[in-house]
N, C-alpha and C positions, 0 to 999 in steps of 0.2 A: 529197451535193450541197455546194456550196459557200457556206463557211460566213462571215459577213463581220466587220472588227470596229471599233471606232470611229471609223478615220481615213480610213472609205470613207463616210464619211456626210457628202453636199454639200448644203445649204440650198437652193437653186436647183434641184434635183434632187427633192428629197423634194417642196416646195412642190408641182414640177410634177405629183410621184406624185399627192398630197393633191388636188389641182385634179379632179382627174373625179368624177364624181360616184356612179358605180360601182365605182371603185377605193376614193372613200373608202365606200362601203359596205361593199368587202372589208374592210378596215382595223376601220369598228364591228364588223365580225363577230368578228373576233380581239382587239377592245380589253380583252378581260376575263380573258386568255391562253391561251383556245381554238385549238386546231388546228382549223383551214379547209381543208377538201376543197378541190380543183381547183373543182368544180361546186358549189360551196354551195347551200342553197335560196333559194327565196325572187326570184331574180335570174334577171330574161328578159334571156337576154343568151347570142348564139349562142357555142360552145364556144370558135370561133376568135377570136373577139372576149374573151374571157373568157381565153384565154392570152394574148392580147396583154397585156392590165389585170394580169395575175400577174409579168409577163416586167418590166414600168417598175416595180410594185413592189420586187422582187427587184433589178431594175439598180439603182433607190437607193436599196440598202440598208434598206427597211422591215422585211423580212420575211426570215426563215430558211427551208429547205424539207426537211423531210425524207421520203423514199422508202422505201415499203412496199410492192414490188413492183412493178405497175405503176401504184399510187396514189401521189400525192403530196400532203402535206399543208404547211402553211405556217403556222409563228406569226408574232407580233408582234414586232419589235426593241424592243419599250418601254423596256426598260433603258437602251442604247445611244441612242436617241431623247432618252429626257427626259434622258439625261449631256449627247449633247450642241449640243441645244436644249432648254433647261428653259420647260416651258409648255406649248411646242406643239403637242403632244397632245391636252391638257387643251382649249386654245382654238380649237382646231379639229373635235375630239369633242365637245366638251362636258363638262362636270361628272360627270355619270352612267359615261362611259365609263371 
């Protein structure tokens, strides 16, 4: 999968990712550097609807994806995130995250 790296990461973009309220769920799900199934638990939220919310992630840059057959898993860009927006994580997750 493709793999991204600092200077693909647009503020206006992430903001937009960060803005849903089930994306930014995906997002707590991986704030702690957990790989995120396709279908995580927990989240009513039909399949087709749920690739959409993976596809804006992955377009700005949040997330990496790697494949394991026909599974696909997704971490965190955290590193890449707080290089280059320092904070925004933190103030958008919260403290805990």
């Amino acid at each position: 999968m493709a793999r991204h790296d600092d200077r693909d990461l647009d503020m206006a973009a992430v903001l937009h990712a960060l803005g849903d309220p089930v994306r930014l769920a995906l997002v707590r799900g991986m704030a702690g550097g957990r790989e995120s199934a396709c279908s995580p638990d927990g989240l009513d939220v039909p399949r087709s609807t749920l690739s959409n919310h993976w596809r804006i992630l992955r377009e700005a840059g949040l997330t990496d994806t790697r494949a394991d057959g026909k599974a696909r898993y997704m971490t965190l860009r955290r590193t890449a995130l707080d290089t280059a927006f320092p904070g925004l994580l933190a103030a958008v997750l919260g403290p805990d995250a």
